[in-house]
Residue frames relative to the residue before (quaternion, step in Angstrom):
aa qw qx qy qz dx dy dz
X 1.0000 0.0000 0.0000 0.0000 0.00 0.00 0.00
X 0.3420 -0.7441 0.5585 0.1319 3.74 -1.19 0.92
X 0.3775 -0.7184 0.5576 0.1748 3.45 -0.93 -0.14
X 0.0154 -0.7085 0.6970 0.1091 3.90 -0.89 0.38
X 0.0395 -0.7427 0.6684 0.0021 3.41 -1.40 0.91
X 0.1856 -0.7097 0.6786 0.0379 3.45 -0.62 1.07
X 0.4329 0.5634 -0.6959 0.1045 3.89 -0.82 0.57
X 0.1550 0.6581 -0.7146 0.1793 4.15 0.24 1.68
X 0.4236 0.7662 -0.4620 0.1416 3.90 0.55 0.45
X 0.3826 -0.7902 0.3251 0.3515 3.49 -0.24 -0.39
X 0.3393 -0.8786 0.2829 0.1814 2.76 1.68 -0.05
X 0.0186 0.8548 -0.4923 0.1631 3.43 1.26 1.52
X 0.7803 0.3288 -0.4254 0.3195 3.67 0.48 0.49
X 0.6913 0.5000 -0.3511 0.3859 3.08 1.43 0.82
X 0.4095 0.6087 -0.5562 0.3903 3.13 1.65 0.59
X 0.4404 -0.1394 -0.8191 -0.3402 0.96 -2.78 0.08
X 0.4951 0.7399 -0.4232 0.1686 3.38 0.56 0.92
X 0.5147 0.5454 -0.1755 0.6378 3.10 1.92 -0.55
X 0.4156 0.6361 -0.5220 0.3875 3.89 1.47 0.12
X 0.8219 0.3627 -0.0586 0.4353 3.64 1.24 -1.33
X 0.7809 0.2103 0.0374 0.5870 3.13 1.13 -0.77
X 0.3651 -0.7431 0.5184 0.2137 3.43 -0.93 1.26
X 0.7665 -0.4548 0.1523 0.4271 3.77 -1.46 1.21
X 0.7435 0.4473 -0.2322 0.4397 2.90 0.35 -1.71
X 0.7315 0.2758 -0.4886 0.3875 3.69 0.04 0.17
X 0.4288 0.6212 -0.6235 0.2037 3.96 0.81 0.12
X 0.6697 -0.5119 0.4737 0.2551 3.42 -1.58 1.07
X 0.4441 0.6553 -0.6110 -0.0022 3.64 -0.77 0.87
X 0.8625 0.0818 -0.2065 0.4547 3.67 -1.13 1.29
X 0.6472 -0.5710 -0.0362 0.5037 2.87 1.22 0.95
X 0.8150 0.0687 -0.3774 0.4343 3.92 0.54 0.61
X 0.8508 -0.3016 0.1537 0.4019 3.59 -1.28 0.03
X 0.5478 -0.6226 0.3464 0.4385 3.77 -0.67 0.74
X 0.5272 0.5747 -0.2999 0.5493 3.93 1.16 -0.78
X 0.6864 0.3945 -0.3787 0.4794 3.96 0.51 -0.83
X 0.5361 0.5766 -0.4592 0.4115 3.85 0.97 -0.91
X 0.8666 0.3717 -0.1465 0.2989 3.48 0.31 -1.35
X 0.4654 0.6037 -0.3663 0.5336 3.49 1.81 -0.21
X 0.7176 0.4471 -0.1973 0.4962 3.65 0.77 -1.23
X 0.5944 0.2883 -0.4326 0.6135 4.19 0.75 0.23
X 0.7285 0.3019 -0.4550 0.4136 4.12 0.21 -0.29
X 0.6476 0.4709 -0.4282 0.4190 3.82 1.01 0.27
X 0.5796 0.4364 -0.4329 0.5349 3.43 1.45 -0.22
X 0.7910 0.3964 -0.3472 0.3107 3.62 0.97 -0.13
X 0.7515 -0.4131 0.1990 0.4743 3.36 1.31 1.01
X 0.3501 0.7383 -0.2991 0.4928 3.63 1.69 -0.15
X 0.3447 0.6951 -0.6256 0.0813 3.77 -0.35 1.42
X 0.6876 0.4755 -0.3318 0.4372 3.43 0.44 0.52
X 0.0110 -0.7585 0.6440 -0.0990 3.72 -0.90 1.04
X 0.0039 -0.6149 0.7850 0.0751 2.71 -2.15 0.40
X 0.2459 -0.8059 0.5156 -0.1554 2.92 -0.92 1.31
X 0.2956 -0.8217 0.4689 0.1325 3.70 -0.12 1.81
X 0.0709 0.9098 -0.3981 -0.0933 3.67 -0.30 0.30
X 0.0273 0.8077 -0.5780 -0.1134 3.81 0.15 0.23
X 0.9448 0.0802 -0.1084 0.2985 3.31 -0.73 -1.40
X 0.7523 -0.0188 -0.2726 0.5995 3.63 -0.55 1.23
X 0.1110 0.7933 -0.5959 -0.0564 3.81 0.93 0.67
X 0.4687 0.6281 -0.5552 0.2785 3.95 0.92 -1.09
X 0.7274 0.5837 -0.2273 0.2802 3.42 0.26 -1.26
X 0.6155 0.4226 -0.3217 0.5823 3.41 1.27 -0.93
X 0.6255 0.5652 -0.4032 0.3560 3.69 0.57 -0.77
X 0.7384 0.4317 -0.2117 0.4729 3.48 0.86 -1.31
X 0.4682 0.5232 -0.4172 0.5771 3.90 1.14 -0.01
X 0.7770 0.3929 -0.2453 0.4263 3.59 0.20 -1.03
X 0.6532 0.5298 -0.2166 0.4957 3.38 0.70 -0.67
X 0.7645 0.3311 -0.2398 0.4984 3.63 1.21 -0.63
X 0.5219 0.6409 -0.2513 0.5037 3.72 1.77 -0.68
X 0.8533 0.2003 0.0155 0.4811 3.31 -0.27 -1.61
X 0.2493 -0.6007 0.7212 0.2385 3.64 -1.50 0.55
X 0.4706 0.7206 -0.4969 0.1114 3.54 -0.18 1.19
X 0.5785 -0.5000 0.3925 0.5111 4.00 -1.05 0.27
X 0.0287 -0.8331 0.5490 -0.0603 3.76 -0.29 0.74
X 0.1458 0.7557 -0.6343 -0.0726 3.34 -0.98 0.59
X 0.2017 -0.7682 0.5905 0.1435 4.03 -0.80 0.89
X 0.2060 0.6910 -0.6907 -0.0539 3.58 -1.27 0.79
X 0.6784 -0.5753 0.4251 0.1676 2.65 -1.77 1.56
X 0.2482 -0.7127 0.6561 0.0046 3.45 -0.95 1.28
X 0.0175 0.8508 -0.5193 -0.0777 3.87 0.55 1.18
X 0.7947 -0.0425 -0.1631 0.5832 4.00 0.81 -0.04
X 0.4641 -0.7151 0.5196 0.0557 3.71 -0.75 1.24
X 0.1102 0.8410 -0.5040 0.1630 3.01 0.31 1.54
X 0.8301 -0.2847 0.0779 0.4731 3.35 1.34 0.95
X 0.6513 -0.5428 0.3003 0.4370 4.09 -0.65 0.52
X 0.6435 0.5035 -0.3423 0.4639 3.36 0.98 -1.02
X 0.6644 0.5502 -0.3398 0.3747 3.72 0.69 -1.22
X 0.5153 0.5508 -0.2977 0.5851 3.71 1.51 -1.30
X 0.5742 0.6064 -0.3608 0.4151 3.68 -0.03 -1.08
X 0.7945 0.4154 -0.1392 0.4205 3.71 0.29 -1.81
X 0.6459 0.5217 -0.3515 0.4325 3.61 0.92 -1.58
X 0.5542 0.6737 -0.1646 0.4603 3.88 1.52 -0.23
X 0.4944 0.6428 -0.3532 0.4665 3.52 1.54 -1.23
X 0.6809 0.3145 -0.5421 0.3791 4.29 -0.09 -0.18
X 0.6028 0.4506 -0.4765 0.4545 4.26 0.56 0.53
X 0.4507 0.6472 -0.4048 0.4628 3.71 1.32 -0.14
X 0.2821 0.6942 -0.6465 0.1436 3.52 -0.18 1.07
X 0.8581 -0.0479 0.2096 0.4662 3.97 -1.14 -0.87
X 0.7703 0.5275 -0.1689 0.3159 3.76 0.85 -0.72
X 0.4269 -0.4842 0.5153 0.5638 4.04 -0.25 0.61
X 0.3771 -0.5314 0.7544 -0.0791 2.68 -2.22 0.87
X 0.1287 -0.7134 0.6888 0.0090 3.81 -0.34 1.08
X 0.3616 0.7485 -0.5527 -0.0600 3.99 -0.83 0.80
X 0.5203 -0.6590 0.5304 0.1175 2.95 -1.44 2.17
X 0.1953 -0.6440 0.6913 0.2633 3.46 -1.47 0.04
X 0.5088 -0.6107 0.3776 0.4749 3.84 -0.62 1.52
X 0.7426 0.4512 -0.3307 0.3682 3.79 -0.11 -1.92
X 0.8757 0.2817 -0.3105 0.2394 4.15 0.21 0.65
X 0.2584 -0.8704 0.4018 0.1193 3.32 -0.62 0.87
X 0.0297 -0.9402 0.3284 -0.0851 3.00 -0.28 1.40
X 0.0906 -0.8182 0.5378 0.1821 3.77 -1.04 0.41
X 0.2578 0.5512 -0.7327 0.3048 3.64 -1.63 1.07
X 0.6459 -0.4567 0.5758 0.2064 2.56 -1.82 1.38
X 0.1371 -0.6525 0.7418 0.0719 3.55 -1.23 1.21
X 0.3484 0.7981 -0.3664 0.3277 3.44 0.25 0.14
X 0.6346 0.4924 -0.0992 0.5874 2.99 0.99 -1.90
X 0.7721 0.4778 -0.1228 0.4005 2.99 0.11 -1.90
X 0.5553 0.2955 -0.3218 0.7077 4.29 1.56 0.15
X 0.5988 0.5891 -0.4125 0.3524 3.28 -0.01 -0.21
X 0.6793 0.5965 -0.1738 0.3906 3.35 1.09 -1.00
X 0.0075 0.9581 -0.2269 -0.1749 2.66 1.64 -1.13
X 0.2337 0.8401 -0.2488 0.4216 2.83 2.12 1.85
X 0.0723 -0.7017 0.4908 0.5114 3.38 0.00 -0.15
X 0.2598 -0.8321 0.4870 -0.0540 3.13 -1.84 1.16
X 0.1137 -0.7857 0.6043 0.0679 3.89 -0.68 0.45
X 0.4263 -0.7086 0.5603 0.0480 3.01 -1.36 1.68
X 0.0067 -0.8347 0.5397 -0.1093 3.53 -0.47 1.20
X 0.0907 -0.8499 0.5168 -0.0483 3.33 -1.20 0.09
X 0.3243 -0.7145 0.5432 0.2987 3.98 0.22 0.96
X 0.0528 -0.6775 0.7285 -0.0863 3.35 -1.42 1.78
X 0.4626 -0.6524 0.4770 0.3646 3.52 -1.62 1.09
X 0.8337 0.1661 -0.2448 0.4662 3.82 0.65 -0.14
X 0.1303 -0.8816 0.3743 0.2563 3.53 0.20 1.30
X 0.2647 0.8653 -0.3581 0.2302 3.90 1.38 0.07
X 0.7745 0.4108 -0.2003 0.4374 3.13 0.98 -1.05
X 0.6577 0.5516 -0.1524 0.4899 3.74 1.91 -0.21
X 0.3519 -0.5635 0.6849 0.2992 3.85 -0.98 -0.21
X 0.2501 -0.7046 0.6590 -0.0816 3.22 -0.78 1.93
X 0.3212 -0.7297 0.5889 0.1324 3.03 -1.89 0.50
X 0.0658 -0.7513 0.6106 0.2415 3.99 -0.02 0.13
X 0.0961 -0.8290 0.5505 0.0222 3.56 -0.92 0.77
X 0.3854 -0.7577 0.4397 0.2898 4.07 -0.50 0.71
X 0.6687 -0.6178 0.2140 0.3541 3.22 -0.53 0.25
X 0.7885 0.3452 -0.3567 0.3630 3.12 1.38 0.62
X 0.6804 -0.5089 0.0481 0.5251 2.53 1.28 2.22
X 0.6393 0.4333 -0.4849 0.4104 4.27 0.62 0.02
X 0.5510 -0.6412 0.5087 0.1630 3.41 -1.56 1.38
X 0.1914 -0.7363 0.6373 0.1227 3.75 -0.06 1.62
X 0.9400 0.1225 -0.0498 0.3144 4.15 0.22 -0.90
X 0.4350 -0.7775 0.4484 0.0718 3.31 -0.37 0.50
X 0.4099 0.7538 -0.4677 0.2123 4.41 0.06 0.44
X 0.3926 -0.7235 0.5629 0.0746 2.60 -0.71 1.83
X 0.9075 0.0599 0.0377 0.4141 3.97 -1.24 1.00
X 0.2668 0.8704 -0.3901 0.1381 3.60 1.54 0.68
X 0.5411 -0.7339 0.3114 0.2676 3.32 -0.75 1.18
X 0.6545 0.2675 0.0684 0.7039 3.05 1.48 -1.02
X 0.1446 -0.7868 0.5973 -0.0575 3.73 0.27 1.47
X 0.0132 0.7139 -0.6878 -0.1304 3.28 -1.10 0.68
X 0.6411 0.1908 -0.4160 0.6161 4.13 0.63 1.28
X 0.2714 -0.6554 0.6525 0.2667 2.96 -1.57 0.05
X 0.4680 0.6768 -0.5268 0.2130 3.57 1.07 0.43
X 0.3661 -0.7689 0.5079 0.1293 3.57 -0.21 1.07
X 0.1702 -0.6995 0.6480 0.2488 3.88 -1.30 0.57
X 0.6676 -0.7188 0.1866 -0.0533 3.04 -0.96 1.24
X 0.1289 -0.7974 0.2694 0.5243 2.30 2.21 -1.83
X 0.3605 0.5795 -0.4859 0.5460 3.15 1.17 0.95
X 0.2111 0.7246 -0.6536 0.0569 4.00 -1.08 1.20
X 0.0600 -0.7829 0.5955 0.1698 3.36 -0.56 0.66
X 0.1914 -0.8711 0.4479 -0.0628 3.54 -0.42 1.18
X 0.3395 -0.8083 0.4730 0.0870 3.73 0.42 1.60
X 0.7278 0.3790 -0.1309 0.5563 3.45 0.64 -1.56
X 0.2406 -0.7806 0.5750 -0.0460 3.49 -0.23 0.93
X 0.7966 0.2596 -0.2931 0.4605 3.74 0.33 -1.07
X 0.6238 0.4347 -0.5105 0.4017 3.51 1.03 -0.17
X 0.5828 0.5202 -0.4930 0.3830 3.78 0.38 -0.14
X 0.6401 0.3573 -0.3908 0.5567 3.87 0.92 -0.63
X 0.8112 0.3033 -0.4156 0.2780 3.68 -0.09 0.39
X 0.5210 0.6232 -0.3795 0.4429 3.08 1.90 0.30
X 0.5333 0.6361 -0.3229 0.4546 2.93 1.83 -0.82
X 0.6878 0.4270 -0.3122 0.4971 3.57 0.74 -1.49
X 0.7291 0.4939 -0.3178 0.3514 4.07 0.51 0.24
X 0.3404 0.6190 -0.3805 0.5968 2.88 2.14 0.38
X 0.6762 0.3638 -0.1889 0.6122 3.71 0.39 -1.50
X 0.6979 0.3930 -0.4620 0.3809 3.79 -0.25 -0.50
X 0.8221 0.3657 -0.1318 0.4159 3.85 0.50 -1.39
X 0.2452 -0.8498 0.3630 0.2931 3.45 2.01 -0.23
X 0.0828 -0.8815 0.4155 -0.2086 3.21 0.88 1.56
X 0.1313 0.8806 -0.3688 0.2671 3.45 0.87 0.67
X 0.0068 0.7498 -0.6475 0.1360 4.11 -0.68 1.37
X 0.8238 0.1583 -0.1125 0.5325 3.47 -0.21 1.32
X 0.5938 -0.5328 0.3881 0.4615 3.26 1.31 -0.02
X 0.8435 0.3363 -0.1492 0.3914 3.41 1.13 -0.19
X 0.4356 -0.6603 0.4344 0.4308 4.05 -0.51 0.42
X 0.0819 -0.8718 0.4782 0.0682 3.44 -0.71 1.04
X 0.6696 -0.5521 0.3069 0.3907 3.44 -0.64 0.65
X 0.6106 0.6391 -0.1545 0.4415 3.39 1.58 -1.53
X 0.6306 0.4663 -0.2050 0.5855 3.47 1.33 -0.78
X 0.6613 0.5051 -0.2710 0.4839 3.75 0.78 -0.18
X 0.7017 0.5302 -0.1627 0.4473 2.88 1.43 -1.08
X 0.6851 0.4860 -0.2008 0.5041 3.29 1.43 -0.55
X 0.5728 0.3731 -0.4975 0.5340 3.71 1.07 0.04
X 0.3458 0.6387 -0.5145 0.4558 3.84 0.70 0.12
X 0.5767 0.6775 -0.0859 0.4483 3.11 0.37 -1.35
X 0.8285 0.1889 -0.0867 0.5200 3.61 -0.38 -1.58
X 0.6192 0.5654 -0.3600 0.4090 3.77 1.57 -0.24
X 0.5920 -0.6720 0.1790 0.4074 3.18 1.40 -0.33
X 0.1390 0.7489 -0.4999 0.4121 3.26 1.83 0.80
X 0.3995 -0.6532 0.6263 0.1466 3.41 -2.00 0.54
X 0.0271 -0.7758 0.6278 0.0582 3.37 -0.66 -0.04
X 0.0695 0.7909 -0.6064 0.0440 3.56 -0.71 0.77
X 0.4230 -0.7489 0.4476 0.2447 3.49 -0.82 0.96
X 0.1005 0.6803 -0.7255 -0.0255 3.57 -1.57 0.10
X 0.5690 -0.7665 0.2978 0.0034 2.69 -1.64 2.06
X 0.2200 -0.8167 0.5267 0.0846 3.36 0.07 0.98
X 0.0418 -0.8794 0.4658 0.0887 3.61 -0.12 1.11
X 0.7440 0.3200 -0.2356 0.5372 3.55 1.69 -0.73
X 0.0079 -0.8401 0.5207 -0.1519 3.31 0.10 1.87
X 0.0532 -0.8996 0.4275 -0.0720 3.57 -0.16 0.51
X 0.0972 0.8790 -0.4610 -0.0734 3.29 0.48 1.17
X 0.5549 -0.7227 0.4104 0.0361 3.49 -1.30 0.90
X 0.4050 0.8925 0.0191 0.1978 3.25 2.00 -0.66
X 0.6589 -0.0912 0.0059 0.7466 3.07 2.06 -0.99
X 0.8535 -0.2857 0.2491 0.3576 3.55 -1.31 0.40
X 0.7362 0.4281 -0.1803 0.4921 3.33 0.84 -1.45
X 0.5849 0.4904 -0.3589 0.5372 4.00 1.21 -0.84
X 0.7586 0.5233 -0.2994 0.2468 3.29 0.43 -0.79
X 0.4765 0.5799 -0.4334 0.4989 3.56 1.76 -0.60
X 0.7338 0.6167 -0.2327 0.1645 3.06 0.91 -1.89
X 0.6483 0.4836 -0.1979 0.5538 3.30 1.84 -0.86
X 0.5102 0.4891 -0.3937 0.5878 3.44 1.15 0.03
X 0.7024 0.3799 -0.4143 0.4366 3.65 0.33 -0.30
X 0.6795 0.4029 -0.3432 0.5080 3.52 0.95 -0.53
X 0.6091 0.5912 -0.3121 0.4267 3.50 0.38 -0.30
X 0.6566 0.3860 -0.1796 0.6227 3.77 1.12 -0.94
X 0.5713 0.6317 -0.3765 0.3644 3.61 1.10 -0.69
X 0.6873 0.2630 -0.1165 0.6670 3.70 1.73 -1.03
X 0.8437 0.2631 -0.3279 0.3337 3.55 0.40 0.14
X 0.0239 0.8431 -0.5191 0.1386 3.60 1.36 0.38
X 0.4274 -0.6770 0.5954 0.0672 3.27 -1.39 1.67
X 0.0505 -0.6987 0.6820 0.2100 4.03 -0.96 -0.22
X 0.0770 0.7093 -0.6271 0.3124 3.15 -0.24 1.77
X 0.0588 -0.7878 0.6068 -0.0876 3.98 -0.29 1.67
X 0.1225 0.6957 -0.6969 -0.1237 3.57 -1.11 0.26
X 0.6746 -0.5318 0.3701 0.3537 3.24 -1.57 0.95
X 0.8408 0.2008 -0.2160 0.4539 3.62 0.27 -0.46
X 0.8162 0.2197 -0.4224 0.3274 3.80 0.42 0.69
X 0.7223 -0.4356 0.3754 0.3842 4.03 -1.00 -0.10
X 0.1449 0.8111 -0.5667 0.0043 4.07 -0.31 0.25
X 0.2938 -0.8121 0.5013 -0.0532 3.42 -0.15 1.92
X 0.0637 -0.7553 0.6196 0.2039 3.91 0.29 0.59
X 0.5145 0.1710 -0.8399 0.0247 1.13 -2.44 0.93
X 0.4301 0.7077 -0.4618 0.3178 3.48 0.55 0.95
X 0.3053 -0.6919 0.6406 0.1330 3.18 -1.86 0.13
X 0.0415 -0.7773 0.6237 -0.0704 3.50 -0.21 1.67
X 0.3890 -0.5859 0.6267 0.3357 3.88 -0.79 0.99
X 0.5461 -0.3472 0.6054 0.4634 3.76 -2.00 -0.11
X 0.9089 0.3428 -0.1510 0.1834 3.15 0.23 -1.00
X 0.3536 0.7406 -0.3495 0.4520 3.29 1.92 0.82
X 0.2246 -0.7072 0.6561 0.1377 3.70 -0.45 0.93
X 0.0766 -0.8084 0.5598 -0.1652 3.28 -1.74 1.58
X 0.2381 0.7488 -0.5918 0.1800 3.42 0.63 0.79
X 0.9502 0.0883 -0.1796 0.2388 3.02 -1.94 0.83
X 0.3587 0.7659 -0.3724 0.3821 3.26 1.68 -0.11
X 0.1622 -0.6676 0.7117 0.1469 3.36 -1.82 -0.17
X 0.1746 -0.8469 0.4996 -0.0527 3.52 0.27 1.54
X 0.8109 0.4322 -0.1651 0.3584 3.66 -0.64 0.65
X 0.6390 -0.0274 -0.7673 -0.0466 2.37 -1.96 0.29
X 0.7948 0.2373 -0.1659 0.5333 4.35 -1.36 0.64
X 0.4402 0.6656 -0.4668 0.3812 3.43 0.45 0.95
X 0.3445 -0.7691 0.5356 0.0538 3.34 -0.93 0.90
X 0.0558 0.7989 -0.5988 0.0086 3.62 -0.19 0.70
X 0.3082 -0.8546 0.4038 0.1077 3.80 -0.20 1.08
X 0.4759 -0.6795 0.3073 0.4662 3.50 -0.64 0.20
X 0.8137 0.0214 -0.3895 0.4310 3.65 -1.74 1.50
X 0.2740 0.7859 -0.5153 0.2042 3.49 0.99 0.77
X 0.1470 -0.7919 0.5461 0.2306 4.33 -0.05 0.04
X 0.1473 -0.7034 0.6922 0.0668 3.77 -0.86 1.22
X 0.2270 0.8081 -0.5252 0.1400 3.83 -0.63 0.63
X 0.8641 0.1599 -0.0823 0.4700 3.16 -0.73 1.37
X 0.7199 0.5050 -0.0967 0.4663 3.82 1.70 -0.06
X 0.4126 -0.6515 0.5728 0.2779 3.55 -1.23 0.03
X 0.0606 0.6960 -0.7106 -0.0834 3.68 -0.75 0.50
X 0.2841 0.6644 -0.6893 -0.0512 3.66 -1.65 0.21
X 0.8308 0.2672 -0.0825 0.4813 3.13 -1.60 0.17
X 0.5330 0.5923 -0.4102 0.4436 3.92 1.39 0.66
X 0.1953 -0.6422 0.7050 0.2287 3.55 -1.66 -0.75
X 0.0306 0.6865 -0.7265 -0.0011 3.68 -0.24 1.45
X 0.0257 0.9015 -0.3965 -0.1717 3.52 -0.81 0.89
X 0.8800 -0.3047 -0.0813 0.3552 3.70 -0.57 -0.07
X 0.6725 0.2642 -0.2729 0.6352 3.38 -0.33 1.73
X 0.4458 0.7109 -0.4695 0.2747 3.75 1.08 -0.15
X 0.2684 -0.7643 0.5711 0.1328 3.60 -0.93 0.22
X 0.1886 0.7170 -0.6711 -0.0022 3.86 -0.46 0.61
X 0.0629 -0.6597 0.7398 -0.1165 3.28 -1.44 0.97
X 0.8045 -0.0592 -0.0714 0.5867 3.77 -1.41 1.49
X 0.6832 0.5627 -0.4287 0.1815 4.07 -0.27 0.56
X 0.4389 -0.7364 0.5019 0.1154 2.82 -1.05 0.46
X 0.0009 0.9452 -0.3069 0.1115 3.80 0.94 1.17
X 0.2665 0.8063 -0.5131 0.1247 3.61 -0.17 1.07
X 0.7276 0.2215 -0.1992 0.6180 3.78 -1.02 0.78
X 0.7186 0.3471 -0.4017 0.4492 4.27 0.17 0.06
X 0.4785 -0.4862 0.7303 -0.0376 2.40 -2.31 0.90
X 0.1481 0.7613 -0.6313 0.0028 3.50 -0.12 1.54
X 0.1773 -0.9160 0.2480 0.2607 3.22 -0.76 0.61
X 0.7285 -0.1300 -0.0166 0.6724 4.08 -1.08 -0.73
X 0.9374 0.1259 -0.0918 0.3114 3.03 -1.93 0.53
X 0.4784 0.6403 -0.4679 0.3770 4.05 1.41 0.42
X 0.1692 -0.8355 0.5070 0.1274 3.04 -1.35 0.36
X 0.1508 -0.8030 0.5757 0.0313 4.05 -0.51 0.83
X 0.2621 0.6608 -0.6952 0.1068 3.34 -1.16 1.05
X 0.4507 0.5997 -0.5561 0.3577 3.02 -0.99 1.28
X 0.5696 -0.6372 0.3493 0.3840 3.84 -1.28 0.17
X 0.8477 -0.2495 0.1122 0.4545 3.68 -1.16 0.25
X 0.0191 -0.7633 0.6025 -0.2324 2.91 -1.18 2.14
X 0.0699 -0.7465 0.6264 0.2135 3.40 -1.59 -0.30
X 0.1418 -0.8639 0.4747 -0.0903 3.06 -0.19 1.39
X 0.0446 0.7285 -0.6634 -0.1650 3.60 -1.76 0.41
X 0.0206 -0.8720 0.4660 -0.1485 3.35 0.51 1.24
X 0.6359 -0.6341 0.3867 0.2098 3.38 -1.01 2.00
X 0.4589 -0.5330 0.5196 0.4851 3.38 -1.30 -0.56
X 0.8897 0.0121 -0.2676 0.3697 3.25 -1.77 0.81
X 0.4098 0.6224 -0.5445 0.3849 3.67 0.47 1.12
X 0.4080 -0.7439 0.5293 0.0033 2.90 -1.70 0.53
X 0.0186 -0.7792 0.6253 -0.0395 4.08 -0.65 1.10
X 0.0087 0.8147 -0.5654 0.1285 3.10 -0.89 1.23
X 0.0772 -0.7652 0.6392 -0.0003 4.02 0.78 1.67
X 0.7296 -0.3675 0.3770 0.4365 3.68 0.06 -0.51
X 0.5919 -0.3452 0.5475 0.4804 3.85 -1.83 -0.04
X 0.4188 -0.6540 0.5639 0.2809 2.63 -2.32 -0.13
């Protein structure tokens, strides 16, 4: 089985972090959101990718290429005219084999196994209190997915798609795809994946669903703490220094420098970042960051920034600088 990753967004609710650095490499629980999701499809038997890139794609390439020992292929996503359009520019790796497609911005856990094993095509879902903001699935009552609506004003489920699709039939998805672009099929102004998926569907494809309970989305400032707390909640480091306090849940790199500090609880300390003289919880200081005299809760400082000063909340680009005063 192969994989497709689309992450050619830009990722406009996470700047000014996404000014420097594309999503999928922001820093949560201690490596990049793309490294979270490469490392569970390689523990799950997953050697082969393709990987949409557009905006700072060099970077994702040169992370992947230096991180992972995998079969990789990148194509350049040069204007982003939606999931479905990404999806297609992808169709020359579409051959006989299931197709696994990931959305980059989520990190996620379920037995794939099951979900191959079946050897169905399949959509990851998940009951959401406001399905509006998602592509929903209506399903009959013996569990097969009759409709497909991407962002419905008037939902009639709340079973949300996830961005998990595992996708057996393969050649019908590349000619549904090419009948998007041919007939300019378009919902929102864009070609959506959901709309491709659904002439499947009316062609006589199945679709059955499978529940995706550890979903984790990655998307805006606030998701991202949240997935950093859950993430640090199961993978907590034990990292002591003689002269400060380390409250787990946290993630402290080897190579982060900590003196006098109280670090924790859910805090991210990246790798050569320097904590000195401060409180961090419930933050992301990421790689190369500098705190000095603070007092840090709920922020996301990022590569190469620096904070000195006295009790803040902060979302702070890469290589910038806050200075409120000493203590």
């Amino acid at each position: 089985m192969k994989a497709i990753i689309p992450v050619a967004g830009v990722g406009s609710r996470l700047r000014p972090h996404t000014y420097t650095l594309p999503k999928v490499l922001l820093n949560v629980a201690g490596k990049p959101i793309l490294g979270h999701i490469l490392e569970e499809l390689q523990n799950q038997g997953v050697g082969e990718c393709c990987i949409i890139v557009g905006y700072m794609g060099d970077l994702v390439e040169e992370y992947v290429r230096r991180n992972f020992d995998l079969d990789v292929t990148f194509i350049n996503q040069e204007e982003r005219k939606g999931l479905g359009h990404s999806i297609w520019l992808a169709r020359e790796v579409l051959d006989e084999e299931p197709v696994l497609i990931i959305l980059g911005d989520t990190i996620f856990e379920v037995d794939l196994a099951k979900v191959v094993n079946s050897r169905q095509s399949a959509l990851g879902v998940k009951p959401v209190e406001d399905p509006r903001r998602f592509g929903v699935a209506e399903i009959s009552g013996e569990g097969i997915i009759t409709r497909l609506v991407e962002k419905p004003e008037n939902p009639t489920t709340n079973l949300a798609l996830v961005g998990l699709y595992y996708i057996t039939n393969t050649a019908l998805l590349g000619t549904s795809l090419d009948r998007l672009m041919s007939e300019n099929i378009r919902t929102r102004g864009e070609y959506q994946l959901t709309d491709a998926l659904q002439i499947m569907i009316d062609e006589g494809e199945q679709f059955t669903t499978f529940s995706v309970e550890g979903w984790y989305d990655c998307g805006k400032s606030e998701t991202l703490l949240s997935t950093n707390r859950h993430l640090l909640s199961r993978r907590s480091t034990d990292r002591q220094f003689p002269d400060a306090v380390v409250i787990p849940p946290v993630y402290i790199s080897p190579n982060a420098r900590v003196e006098r500090a109280v670090i924790g609880p859910n805090a991210t300390i990246a790798d050569d970042a320097v904590v000195v003289d401060s409180i961090v919880r419930d933050s992301i200081i990421s790689d190369g960051a500098t705190v000095q005299q603070s007092l840090l809760e709920g922020s996301i400082i990022g590569n190469n920034a620096a904070i000195r000063g006295q009790f803040i909340h902060a979302n702070v680009g890469d290589s910038s600088a806050i200075d409120v005063g000493t203590w």
